[in-house]
N, C-alpha and C positions, 0 to 999 in steps of 0.2 A: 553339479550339486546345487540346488535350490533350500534356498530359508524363506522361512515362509510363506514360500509360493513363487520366491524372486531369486533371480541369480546373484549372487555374492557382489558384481557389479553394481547391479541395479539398488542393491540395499545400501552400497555408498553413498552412491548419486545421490540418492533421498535424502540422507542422513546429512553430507555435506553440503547439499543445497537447501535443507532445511536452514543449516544453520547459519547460509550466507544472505539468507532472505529473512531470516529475526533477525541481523543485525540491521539489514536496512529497514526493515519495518520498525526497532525499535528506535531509529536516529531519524530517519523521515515520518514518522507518524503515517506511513502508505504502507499498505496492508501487501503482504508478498503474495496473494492469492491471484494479481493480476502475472507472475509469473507461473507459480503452482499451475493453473490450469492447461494454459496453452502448452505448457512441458508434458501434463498428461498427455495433452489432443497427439501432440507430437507424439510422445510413445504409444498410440494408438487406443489407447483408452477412449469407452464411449463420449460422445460429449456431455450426457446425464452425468458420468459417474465422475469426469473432470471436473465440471462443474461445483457436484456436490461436496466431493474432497475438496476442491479448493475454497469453497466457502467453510468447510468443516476443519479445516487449518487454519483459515482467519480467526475462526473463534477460537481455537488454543491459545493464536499467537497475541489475541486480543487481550486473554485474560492474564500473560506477564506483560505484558506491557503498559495494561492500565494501574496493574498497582503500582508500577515504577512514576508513574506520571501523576499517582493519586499521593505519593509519597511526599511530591513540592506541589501541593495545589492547583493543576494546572489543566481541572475539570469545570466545565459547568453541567453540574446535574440538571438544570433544568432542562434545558435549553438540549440535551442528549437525551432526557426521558422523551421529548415532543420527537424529535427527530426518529427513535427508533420506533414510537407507532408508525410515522408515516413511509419510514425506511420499510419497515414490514410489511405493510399496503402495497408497496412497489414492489419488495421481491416475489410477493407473492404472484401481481402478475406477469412479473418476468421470466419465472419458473413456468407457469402456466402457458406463457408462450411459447416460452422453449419444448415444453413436452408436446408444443402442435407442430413447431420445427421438425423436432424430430418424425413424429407421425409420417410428415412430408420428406422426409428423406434428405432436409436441409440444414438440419442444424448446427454441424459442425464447419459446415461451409457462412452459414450467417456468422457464428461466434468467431470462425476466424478473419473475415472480414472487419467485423466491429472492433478486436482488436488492434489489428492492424492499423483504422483510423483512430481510435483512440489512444493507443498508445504513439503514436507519431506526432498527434495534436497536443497532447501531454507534454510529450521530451519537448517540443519545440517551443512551448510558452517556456520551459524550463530554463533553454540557453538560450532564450530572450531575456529572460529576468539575468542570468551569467553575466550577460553581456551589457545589458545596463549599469550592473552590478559597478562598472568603469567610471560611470557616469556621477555616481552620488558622491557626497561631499566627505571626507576620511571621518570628518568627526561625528557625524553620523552615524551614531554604532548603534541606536535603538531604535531606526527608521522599521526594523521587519517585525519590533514588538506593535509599533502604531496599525490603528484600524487603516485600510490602505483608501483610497478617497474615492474607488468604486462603491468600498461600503459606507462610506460616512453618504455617498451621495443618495444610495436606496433605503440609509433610515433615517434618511431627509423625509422621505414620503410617510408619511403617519395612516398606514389604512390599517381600523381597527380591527382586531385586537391587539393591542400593543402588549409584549413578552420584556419583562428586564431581563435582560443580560448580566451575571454573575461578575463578568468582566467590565462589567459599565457599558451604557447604553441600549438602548431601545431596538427591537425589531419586528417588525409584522407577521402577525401567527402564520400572512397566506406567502409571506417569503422565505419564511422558515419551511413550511409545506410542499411549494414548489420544489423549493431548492434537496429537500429530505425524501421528494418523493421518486424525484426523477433521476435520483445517486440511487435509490432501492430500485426503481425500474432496471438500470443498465445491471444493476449487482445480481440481481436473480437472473437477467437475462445472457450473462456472459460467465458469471460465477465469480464473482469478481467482490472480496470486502466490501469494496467502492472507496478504501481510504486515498488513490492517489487521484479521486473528484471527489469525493467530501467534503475533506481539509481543506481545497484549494476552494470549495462552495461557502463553504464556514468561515472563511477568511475572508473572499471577496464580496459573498451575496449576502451575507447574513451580518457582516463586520464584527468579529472580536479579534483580539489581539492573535498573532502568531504561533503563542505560545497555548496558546486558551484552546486554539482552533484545534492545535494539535491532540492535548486530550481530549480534548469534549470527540472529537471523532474517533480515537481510540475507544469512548465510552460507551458511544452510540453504534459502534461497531460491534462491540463485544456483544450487544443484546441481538443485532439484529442479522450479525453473526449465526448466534445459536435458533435464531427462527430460521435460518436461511436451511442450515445444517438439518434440522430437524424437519423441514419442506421437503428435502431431500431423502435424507433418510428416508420417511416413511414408504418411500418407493424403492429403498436399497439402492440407492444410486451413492452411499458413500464409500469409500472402500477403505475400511478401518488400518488395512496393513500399512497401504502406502500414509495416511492419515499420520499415524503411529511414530511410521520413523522420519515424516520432516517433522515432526513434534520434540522429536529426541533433540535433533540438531538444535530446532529454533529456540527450544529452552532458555538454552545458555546463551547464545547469537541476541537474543531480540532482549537480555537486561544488560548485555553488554553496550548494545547500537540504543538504548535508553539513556545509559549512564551516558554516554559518548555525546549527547546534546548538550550536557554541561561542564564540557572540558574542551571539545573540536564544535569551531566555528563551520553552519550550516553553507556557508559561503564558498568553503574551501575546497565543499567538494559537489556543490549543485549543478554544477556543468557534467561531472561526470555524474550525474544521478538522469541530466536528461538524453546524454548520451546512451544511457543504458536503453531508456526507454525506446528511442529511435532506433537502435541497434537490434531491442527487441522485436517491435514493431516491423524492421526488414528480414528478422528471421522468420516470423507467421506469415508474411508474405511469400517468402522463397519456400514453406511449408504447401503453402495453396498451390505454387505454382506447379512444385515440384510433383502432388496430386495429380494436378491438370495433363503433366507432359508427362508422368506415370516413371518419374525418375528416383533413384535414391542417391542418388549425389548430393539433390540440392537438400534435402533431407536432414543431411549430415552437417552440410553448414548451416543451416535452420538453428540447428539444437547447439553448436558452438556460441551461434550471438549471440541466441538465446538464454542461455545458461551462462556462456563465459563473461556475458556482458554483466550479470549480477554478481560475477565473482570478483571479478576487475575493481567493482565500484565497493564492494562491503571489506575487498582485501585494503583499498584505499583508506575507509573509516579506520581499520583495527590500526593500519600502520600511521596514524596523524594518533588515535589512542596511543599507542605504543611510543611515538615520539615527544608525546605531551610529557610524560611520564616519564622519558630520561632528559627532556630539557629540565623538566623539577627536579630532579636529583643531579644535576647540574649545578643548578642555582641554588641547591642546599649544603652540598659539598664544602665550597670556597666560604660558605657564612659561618660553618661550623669551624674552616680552620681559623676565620682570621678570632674565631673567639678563644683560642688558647692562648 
């Protein structure tokens, strides 16, 4: 028996892995569309219509999560208005490439190659930073709100036009462009938000605080988002069913994995956040390969990294929430008795 259009399995999947991927999108500020997609490619979906879905889910999952972020100030409008023309600029020709991809009968083989490298290249700055993590001094607890000294060192360089920063300090319109054009390049060309290389762009190339980078890329997501979706669309490349119900899931997932930034430390769980990525990363591999040697074995563990690895890492978030939250009623217990 099928619901609309999908087997009663299949309409879980979506549903629960919509809402394991708002939770990470709403506590890492990285947009779940780098999972969304290859999950399509993997269940066979065209790579247009992978693509478009997963950029047309980044914009749902954009728009709960920016009011959550807009609720403690921790956007700069400007500085995301400049970002999403030039985000737009690039998806647009990265879309436009992709539809010559495909023409050539390559694009699902490109997109999951680029995957594969970027998400490997991603997780492993990740548990590089983990692993430093050892290194820094305990009392140090505000070291990830400071501009990091990549970016203090490139708005050293003053080439005009110089942009304020809402967050304090200065950055050059053509580093801002660079950096906003070539996050829209890769986003339209893989389908991809582009929030888990934006953030990391916004932080280190353009320098604002941690906190700042993480909205201000939610904000310029959301817009560049709905160009992406709408590039798409107009060629029917999004598929509103599937669209639909990770929308259901991530609702509630991506205000939970929000709120969860200001209760569970980023720390505690950024090793398995680059884990996931790598784990991703060798599931689109074992995906290609599995193509190449015309097998469905490897297939099948493909879609477990693939998937199990975002469930692992957002089941980890809810349980450090959920822990937060009976150590506090812990510590409220005993203050209320000894007040009788």
């Amino acid at each position: 028996m099928e619901i609309l259009g999908l087997s009663p399995a299949l309409l879980a999947l979506f549903v629960s892995f919509g809402f394991m991927v708002g939770v990470l999108f709403g506590f890492f500020g990285m947009g779940g569309s780098f999972l969304i997609t290859p999950t399509l490619l993997l269940l066979d979906y065209p790579a247009p219509v992978a693509i478009g879905s997963g950029l047309a889910f980044y914009f749902g999952t954009s728009v709960i999560a920016v009011l959550k972020h807009y609720d403690v100030g921790q956007v700069d409008y400007k500085l995301g208005a400049i970002l999403f023309v030039v985000l737009s600029i690039g998806i647009e020709l990265g879309s436009r490439l992709v539809f010559g991809l495909e023409a050539l009968g390559i694009a699902n083989l490109v997109t999951g190659v680029a995957y594969v490298v970027l998400l490997a290249g991603i997780g492993a700055l990740f548990l590089r930073r983990a692993a430093n993590l050892d290194d820094e001094d305990a009392d140090d607890e505000d070291v990830d709100d400071e501009i990091p000294a990549i970016g203090q060192k490139i708005q050293s360089y003053t080439v005009p036009p110089m942009i304020s920063l809402t967050s304090g300090g200065r950055a050059s319109l053509w580093t801002i462009s660079g950096a906003g054009g070539s996050v829209g390049l890769v986003s339209g060309l893989i389908g991809v938000g582009g929030g888990f290389i934006r953030m990391p762009a916004i932080y280190y190339l353009i320098g604002t605080p941690l906190t700042a980078a993480v909205g201000t890329s939610l904000f310029a997501g959301l817009f560049s988002g709905a160009f992406g979706t709408f590039t798409y669309g107009m060629s029917g490349s999004v598929d509103l069913t599937v669209v639909s119900l990770l929308l259901v899931g991530s609702a509630l997932g991506a205000r939970i994995g929000s709120a969860a930034t200001t209760i569970v430390e980023e720390d505690d769980v950024i090793v398995y956040f680059g884990l996931m990525m790598v784990l991703a990363s060798a599931g689109i591999a074992l995906s290609e390969l599995a193509n190449w040697l015309g097998t469905g074995a490897l297939d099948l563990v493909s879609v477990f990294l693939l998937v199990g690895s975002s469930f692992a890492v957002a089941l980890m978030i809810l349980y450090q929430v959920v822990k937060s939250f009976d150590g506090d009623d812990a510590g409220v217990q005993p203050a209320a008795d000894g007040g009788d």
